[in-house]
C-alpha positions in Angstrom: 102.0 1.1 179.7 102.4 -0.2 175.6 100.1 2.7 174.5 102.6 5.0 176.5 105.6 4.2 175.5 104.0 4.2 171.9 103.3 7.8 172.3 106.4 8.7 173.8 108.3 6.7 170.6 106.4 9.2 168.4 106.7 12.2 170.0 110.5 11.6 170.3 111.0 10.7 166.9 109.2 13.6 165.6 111.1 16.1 167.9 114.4 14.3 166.3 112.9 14.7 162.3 112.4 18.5 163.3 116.1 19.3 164.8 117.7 17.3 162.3 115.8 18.1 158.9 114.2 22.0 159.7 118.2 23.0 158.9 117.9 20.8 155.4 114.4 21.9 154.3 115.7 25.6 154.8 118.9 25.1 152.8 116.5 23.8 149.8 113.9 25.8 149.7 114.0 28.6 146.9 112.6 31.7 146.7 109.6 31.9 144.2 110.7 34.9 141.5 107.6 35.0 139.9 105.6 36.8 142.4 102.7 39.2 141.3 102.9 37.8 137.7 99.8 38.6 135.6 98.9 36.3 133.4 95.6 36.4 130.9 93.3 33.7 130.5 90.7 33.7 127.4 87.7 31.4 128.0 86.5 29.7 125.2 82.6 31.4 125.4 80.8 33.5 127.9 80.8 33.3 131.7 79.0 30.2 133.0 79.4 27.2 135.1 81.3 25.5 132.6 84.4 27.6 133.7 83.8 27.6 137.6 87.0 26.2 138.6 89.0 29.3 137.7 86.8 31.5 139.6 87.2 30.1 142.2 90.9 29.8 142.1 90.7 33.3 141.6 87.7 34.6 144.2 89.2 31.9 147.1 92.8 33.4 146.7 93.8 29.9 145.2 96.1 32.1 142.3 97.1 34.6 144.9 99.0 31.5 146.5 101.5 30.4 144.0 102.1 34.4 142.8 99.7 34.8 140.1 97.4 37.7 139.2 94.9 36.2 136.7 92.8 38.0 134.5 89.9 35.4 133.1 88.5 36.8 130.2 85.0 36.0 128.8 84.7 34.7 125.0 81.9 35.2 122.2 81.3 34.3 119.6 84.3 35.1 116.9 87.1 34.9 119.6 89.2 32.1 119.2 91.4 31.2 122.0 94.0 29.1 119.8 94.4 32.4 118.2 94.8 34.5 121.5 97.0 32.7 122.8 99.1 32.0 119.9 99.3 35.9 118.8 100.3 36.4 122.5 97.1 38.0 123.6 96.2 35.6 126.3 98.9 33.8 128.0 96.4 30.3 129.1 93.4 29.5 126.7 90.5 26.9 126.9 89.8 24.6 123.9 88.6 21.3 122.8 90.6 18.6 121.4 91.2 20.7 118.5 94.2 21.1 119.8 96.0 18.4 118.0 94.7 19.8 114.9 95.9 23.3 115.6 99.2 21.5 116.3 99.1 19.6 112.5 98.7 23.2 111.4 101.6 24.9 112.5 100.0 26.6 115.6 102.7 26.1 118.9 100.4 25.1 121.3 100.6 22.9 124.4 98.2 21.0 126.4 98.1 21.4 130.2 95.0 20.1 132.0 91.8 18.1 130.1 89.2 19.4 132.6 86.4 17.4 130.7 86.9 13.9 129.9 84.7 13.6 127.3 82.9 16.2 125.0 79.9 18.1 126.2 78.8 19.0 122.9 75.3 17.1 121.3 73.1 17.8 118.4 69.7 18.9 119.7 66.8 17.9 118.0 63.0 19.3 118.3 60.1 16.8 119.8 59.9 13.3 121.6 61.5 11.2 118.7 64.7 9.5 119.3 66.5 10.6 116.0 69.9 8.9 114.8 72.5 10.5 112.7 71.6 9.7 109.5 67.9 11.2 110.5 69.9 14.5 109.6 70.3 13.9 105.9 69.0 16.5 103.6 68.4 18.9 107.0 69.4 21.8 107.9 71.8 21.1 111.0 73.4 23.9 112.6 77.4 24.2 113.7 80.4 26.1 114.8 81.8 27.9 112.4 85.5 25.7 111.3 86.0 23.2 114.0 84.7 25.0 116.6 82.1 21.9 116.8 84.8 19.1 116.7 83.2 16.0 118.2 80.1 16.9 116.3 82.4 17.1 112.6 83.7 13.9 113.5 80.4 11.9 114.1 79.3 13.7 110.6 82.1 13.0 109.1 82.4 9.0 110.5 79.1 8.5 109.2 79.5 10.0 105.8 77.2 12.9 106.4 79.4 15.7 106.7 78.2 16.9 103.1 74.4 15.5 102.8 73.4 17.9 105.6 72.6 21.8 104.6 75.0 23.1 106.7 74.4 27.3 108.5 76.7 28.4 110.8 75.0 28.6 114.5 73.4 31.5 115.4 73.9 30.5 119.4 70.2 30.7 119.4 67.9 27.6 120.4 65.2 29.5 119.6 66.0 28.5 115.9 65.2 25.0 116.9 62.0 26.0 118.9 61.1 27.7 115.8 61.9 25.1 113.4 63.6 26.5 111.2 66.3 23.7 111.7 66.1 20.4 112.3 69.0 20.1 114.7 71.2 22.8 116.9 74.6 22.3 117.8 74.2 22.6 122.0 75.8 22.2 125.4 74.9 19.8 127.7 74.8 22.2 130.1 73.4 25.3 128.8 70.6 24.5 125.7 68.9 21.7 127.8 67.7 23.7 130.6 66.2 26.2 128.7 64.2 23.6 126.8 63.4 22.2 130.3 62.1 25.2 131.6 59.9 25.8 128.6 58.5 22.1 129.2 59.5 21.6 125.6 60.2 17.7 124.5 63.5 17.1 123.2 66.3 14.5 121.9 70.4 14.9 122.4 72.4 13.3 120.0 75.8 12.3 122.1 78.9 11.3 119.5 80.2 9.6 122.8 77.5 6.7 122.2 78.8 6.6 118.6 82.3 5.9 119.4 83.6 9.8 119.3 85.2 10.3 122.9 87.3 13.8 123.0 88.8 15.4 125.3 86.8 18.8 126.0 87.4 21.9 128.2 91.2 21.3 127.7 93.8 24.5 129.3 96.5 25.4 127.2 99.1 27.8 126.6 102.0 28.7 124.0 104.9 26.4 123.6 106.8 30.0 124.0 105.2 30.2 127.7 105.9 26.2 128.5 109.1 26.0 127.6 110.2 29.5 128.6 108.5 29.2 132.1 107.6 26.0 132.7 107.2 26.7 136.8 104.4 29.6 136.3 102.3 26.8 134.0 102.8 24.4 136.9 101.8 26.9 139.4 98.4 28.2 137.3 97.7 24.5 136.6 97.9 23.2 140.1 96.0 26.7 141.4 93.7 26.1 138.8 92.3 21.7 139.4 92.4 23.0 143.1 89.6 25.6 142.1 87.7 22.2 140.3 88.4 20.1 143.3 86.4 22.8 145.4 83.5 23.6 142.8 83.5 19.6 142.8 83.1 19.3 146.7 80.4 22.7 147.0 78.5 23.2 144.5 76.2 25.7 146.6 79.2 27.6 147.3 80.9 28.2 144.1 77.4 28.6 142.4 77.4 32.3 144.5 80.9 32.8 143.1 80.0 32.3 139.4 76.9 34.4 139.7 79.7 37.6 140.2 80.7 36.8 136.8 77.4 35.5 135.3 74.8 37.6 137.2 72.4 36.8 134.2 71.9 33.0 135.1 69.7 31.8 137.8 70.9 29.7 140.5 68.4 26.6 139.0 70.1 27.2 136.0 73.5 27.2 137.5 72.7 24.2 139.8 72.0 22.5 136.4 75.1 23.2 134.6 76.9 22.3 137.9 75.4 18.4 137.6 76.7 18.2 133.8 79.8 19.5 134.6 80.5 16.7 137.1 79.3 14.4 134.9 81.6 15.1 132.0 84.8 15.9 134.4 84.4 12.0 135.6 86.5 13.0 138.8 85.5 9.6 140.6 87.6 7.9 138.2 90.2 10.1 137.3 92.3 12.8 138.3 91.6 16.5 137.4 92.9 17.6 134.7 94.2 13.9 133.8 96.0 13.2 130.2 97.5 10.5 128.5 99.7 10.2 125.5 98.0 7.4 124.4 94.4 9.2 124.5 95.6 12.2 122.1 97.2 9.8 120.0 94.2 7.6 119.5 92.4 11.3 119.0 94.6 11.9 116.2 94.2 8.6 114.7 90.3 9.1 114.9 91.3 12.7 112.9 93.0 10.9 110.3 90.4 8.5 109.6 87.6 10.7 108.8 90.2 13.0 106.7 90.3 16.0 109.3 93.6 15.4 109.3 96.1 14.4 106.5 98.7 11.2 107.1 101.4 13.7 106.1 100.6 16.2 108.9 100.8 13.9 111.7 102.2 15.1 114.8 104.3 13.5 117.8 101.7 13.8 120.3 104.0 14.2 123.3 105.2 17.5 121.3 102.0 18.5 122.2 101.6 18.3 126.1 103.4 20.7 128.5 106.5 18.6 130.3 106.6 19.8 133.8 109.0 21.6 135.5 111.9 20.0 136.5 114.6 21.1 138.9 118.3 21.0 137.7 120.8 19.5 139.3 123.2 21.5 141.7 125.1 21.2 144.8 122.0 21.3 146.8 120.7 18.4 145.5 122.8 16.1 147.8 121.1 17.6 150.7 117.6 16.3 149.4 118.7 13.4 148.6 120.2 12.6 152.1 117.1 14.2 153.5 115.1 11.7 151.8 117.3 8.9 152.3 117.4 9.3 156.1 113.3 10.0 156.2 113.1 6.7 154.1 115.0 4.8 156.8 113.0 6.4 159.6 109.6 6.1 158.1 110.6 2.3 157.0 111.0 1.7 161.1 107.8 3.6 162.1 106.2 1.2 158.8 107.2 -2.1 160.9 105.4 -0.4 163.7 102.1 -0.1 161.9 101.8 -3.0 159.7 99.1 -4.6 161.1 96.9 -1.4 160.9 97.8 -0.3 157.6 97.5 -3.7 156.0 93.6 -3.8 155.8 93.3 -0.3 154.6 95.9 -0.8 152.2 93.5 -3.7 150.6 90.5 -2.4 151.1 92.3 0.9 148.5 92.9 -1.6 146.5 89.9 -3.3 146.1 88.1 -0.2 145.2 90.6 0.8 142.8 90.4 -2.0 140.6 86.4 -1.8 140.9 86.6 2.0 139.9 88.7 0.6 137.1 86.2 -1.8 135.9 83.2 0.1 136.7 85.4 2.6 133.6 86.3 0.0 131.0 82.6 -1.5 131.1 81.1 2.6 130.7 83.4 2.7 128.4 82.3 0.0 126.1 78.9 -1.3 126.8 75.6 0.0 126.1 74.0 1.4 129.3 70.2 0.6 128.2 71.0 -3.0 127.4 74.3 -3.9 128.7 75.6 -5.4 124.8 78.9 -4.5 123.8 79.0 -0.9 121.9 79.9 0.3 118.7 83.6 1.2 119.8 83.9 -2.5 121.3 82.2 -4.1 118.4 84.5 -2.5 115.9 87.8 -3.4 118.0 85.9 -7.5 118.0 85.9 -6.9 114.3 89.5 -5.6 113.4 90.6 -8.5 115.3 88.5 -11.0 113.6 89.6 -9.5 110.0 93.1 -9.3 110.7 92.7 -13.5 111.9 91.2 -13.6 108.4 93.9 -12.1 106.9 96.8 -14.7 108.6 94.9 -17.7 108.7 92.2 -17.8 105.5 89.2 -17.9 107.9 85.9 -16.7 107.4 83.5 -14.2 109.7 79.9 -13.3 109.0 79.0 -10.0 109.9 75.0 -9.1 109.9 73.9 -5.8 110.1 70.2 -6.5 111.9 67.0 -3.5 111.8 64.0 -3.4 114.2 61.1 -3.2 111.8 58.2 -1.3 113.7 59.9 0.2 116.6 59.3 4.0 115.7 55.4 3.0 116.2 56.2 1.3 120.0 57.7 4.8 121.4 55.1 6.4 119.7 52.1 4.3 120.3 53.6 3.2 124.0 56.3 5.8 125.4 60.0 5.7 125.1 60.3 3.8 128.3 58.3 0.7 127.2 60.9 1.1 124.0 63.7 0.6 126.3 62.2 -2.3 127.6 61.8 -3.7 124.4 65.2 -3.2 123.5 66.7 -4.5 126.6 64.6 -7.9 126.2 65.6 -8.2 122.9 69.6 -7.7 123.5 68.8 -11.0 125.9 67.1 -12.9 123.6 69.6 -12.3 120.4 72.5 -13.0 122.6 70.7 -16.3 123.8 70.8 -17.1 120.2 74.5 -17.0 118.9 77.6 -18.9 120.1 79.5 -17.7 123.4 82.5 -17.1 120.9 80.6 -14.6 118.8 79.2 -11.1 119.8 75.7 -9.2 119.7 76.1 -5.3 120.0 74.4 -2.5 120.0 75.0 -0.5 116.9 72.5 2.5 118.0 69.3 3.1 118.2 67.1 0.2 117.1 70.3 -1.2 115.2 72.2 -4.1 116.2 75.0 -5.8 114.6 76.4 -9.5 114.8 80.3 -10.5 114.5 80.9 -14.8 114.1 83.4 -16.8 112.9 83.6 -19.8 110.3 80.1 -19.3 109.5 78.9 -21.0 106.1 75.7 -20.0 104.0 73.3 -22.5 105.7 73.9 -21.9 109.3 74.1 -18.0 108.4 70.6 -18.2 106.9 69.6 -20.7 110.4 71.3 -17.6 112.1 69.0 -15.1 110.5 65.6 -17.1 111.3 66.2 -17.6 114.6 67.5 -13.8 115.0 64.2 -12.8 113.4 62.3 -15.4 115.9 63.8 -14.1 118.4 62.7 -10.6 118.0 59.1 -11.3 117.4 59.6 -13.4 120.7 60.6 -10.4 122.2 58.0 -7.9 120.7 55.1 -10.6 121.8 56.1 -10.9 125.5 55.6 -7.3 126.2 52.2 -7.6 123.9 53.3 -5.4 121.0 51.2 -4.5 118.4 51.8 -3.9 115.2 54.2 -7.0 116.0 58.0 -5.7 115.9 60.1 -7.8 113.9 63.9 -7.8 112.2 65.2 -7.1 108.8 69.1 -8.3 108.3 72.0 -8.0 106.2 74.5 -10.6 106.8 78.0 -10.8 104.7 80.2 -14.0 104.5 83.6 -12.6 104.3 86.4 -14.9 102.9 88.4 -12.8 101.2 89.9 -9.4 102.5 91.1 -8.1 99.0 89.7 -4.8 99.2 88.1 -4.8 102.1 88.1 -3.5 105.5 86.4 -3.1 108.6 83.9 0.1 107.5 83.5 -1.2 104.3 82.4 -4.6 105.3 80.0 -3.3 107.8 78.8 -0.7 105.2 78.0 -4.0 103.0 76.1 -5.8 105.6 74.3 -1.8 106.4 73.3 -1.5 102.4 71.9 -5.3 102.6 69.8 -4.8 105.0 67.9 -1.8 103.3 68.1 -3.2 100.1 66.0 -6.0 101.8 63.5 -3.7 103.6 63.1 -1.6 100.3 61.6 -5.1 99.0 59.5 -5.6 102.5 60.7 -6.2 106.0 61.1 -9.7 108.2 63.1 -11.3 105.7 67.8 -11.5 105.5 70.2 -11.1 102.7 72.9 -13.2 102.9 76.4 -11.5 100.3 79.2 -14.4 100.2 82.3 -12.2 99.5 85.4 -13.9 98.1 87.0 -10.7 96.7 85.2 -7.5 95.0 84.8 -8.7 92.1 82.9 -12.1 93.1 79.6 -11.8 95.1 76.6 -14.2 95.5 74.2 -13.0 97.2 70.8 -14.9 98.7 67.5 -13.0 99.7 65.0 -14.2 101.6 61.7 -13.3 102.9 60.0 -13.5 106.0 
């Protein structure tokens, strides 16, 4: 009798939402004047997965919807969208996080949708050997032409290589690199790769991501001229054009068929392949399609600045730089929404009390699995996959902290920059994965060695680097030793031989004049070489009270 009368409540009350709001809705609702419009969108290359969304939008009638006739055309090699959008060619482009430089340069040029989270782009190097980037000094390393290679610049540029590498303009051909007659080519990591794969060729990507350079890729845009003249038709291609994502995200088998009409030349395999990266790098289990923040460009445009890609002077406001949606104005009509929504507050607040009970747990269990989404995010974000340390981006934060602490309070810090001596010779004597191993057992036994306030990272590679505060000469040379022991510890578990073991710079800092966080950890970097120049297993220890007085200990194994 309950479950009845339950069902009868409902159906009543939905009979009265329909008499008394179907008269309201129709009073609101405005006719769309911007059917049939044709609009132009320039791709950033040529037809491939990496662009599926729109094709869909457009082969599933997902454009057709909101009144749009969209031409999507194909780009090559010379074609830049920033330009063909901004000379009125195109009316919607797709672009990397350039965008914020093209903005310090004058161009008018807003961001819609960031359909890649991070950057796609990698150095691609020839062979099993796990290079770094300063392996690239001296070589010929291919690139975009300008900034057409952004995230790639930057890691060159943050690691002071941008002009020790012989620089060629790409050719777009990998079989350069197959060739060698370059050391590294600037790839996809969806396209190159596959080909390398089907080849059975062995070979190494170099990802600025694990380096700390995390752009936004794959990013829509349009003309400020378009935004703020019709703000409603960017909604409406934006909104037609994640729903095309959100279905090549949820069939993959399906919307391969519909890119092969625009890229008959790739197999499905290869298709299939660039489908997997692209999920990878649009990180839709954590975030929403297309998702951008203010505080993500801005910190994008800081990173610019510090490596000089970008001058102080031409800074932008980055909110001038992302499309402001549509808003309705007010008018006479507007009272009618907001009794409408008044009134269906009220009446969903009683059918609320009704459901409590059955809402409540799935309320929680959301949640739940939003915070765990969130923290499964921040620890990707800054921890080493491989052995679970802090990474360079968290280790640098640790370390502006630290400095800034030294600069209040007169504290010192010791930062050691520490070297695996040997470990080239395990991946090649023993395979890369008994390297892993080796690494990952010796991130555990270096953090058993240092205090719970201090931090171990990962630096890359077979680098590590160690952050401590109020650390004096004798405990920083104990440090060392029992860093070194800790390593050969490591390297004789797993039965290594030759036996791995550590070289180490380690700087006492005690007086910022000077100073800052890059330099000091280019101090404690230049140590440690200057100690495995002389021969390996030993620590330099550099007491710094200002640049001008240095002593400096050296010790061998």
């Amino acid at each position: 009798m309950l479950k009845l009368s339950s069902q009868y409540f409902l159906s009543t009350l939905l009979s009265f939402l329909i008499i008394v709001f179907t008269p309201i809705v129709s009073a609101t609702v405005e006719k769309n004047d911007d059917q049939n419009q044709q609009i132009t969108l320039q791709l950033r290359w040529y037809h491939q997965y990496q662009f599926a969304g729109y094709y869909v939008a457009k082969e599933l009638g997902y454009y057709d919807e909101v009144g749009i006739d969209a031409l999507i055309v194909e780009g090559a090699p010379g074609i830049d969208p920033v330009k063909q959008v901004t000379k009125g060619r195109a009316d919607f482009g797709v672009d990397n996080s350039g965008l914020v430089w093209a903005r310090s340069q004058g161009m008018r040029v807003k961001a819609v949708a960031a359909i890649f989270q991070k950057s796609a782009m990698r150095f691609i190097t020839k062979g099993s050997d796990k290079y770094t980037p300063k392996d690239m000094s001296g070589k010929s390393v291919m690139l975009l032409p300008d900034f057409g290679s952004l995230a790639l610049i930057a890691l060159l540029k943050q690691e002071g290589l941008l002009n020790q590498i012989q620089r060629i303009n790409s050719s777009h051909n990998i079989q350069d690199l197959i060739n060698d007659k370059i050391f590294a080519f600037n790839g996809y990591a969806s396209n190159e790769p596959f080909a390398l794969e089907a080849s059975n060729l062995n070979y190494r990507l170099i990802d600025p991501a694990d380096y700390g350079i995390r752009f936004y890729s794959d990013v829509l845009f349009t003309s400020d001229r378009l935004s703020e003249g019709n703000p409603k038709l960017v909604d409406a291609f934006k909104a037609a054009s994640v729903k095309g994502w959100k279905y090549a995200l949820d069939y993959p088998e399906e919307t391969v068929n519909i890119v092969r009409k625009y890229a008959p030349h790739k197999s499905r395999s290869h298709l299939r392949f660039e489908a997997n990266i692209v999920r990878q790098h649009m990180v839709a289990d954590f975030v929403d399609i297309g998702n951008m923040s203010n505080d993500r460009w801005a910190d994008i445009q800081r990173h610019l600045v510090a490596i000089e890609l970008i001058q102080p002077e031409n800074t932008i406001m980055v909110d001038s730089l992302l499309h402001k949606p549509y808003k309705k104005p007010n008018s006479w009509k507007d009272h009618l929404e907001y009794f409408a929504a008044l009134s269906f507050l009220i009446v969903m607040l009683t059918i609320a009390l009704w459901v409590y009970r059955q809402r409540a747990k799935s309320l929680e269990q959301e949640v739940i699995k939003t915070k765990e989404s969130e923290a499964k995010l921040f620890i990707a974000a800054t921890h080493d996959s491989l052995t679970e340390l802090p990474n360079r981006l968290l280790f640098m934060d640790r370390l502006e902290v630290v400095l800034d602490d030294l600069r209040r309070t007169g504290l010192h810090c010791a930062i050691a920059f520490i070297d695996l001596d040997n470990f080239k010779c395990v991946n090649d004597s023993y395979g890369h994965h008994k390297g892993d191993e080796l690494l990952r057992l010796t991130a555990q036994r270096l953090k058993n060695e240092i205090r719970a306030s201090s931090t171990i990272a990962r630096y890359g590679g077979d680098e590590f680097v160690f952050l401590g505060r109020n650390i004096d000469e004798s405990e920083a040379a104990s440090l060392s030793l029992r860093l070194i022991d800790a390593v050969k510890e490591a390297s004789n578990e797993l039965k290594i031989e030759p036996q791995v073991t550590a070289t180490i710079g380690i700087v006492l800092v005690k007086s910022m004049e000077g100073l800052n966080a890059q330099r000091v950890i280019s101090i404690a970097d230049k140590l440690m070489y200057d100690r495995k120049a002389t021969g390996k297993g030993g620590f330099t220890i550099d007491v710094v009270n200002n640049p001008l007085n240095r002593n400096r200990l050296d010790v061998a194994e």
